[in-house]
N, C-alpha and C positions, 0 to 999 in steps of 0.2 A: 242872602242865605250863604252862609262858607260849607265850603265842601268838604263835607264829612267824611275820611274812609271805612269809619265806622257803620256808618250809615247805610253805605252798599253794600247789596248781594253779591256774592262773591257769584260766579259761576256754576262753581261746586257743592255750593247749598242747595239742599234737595227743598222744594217747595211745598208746603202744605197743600196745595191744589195746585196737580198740574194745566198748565194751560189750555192745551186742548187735547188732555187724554182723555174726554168721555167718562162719564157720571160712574159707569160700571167700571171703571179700574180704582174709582176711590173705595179707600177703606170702609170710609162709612158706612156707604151705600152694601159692601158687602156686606157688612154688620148686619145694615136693615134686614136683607134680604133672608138670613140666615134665624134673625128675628122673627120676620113674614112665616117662615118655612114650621118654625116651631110653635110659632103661635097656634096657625092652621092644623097643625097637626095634633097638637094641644085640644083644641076647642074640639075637632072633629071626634076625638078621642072619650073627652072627659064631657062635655057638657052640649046639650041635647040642639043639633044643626036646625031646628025652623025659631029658638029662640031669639030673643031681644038682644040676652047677653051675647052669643054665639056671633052673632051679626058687629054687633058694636067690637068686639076685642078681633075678630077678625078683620075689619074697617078701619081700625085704629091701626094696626099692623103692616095696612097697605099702603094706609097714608103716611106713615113714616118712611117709607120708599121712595114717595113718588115726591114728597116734602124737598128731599134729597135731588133727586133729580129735576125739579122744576127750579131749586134754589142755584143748580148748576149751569142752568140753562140761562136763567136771569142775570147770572152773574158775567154769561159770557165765555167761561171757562171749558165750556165745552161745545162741541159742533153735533149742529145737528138739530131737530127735534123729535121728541117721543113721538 
């Protein structure tokens, strides 16, 4: 294989995940969380808390959280576990 300078990261490139800065400093994951936050507040709001609906969109909202941070931990990129 010839070596490409192309090819390398430069130093100065910022990483789409950093390597072990912890799930909670990714963008995503604040995304989720701000997701989780509305959802919940949403649901408890508008549609009635011992429902089927209320349960599932509020479960759906969590699990996109923890999606996030298990696929972080899988990956290695960050230390630690939940």
């Amino acid at each position: 294989m010839v070596d490409n300078p192309q090819n390398k990261r430069s130093a100065e490139t910022p990483q789409l995940i950093p390597p072990h800065g912890g799930y909670r400093d990714l963008q995503s994951y604040q995304m989720a969380e701000i997701v989780y936050d509305a959802t919940v507040a949403f649901c408890n709001r508008f549609i009635f808390r011992r429902s089927h609906t209320h349960d599932q969109m509020v479960q759906a909202a969590r699990s996109g959280k923890q999606n996030i941070a298990e696929g972080c931990m899988a990956s290695g990129t960050c230390s630690g576990w939940l």
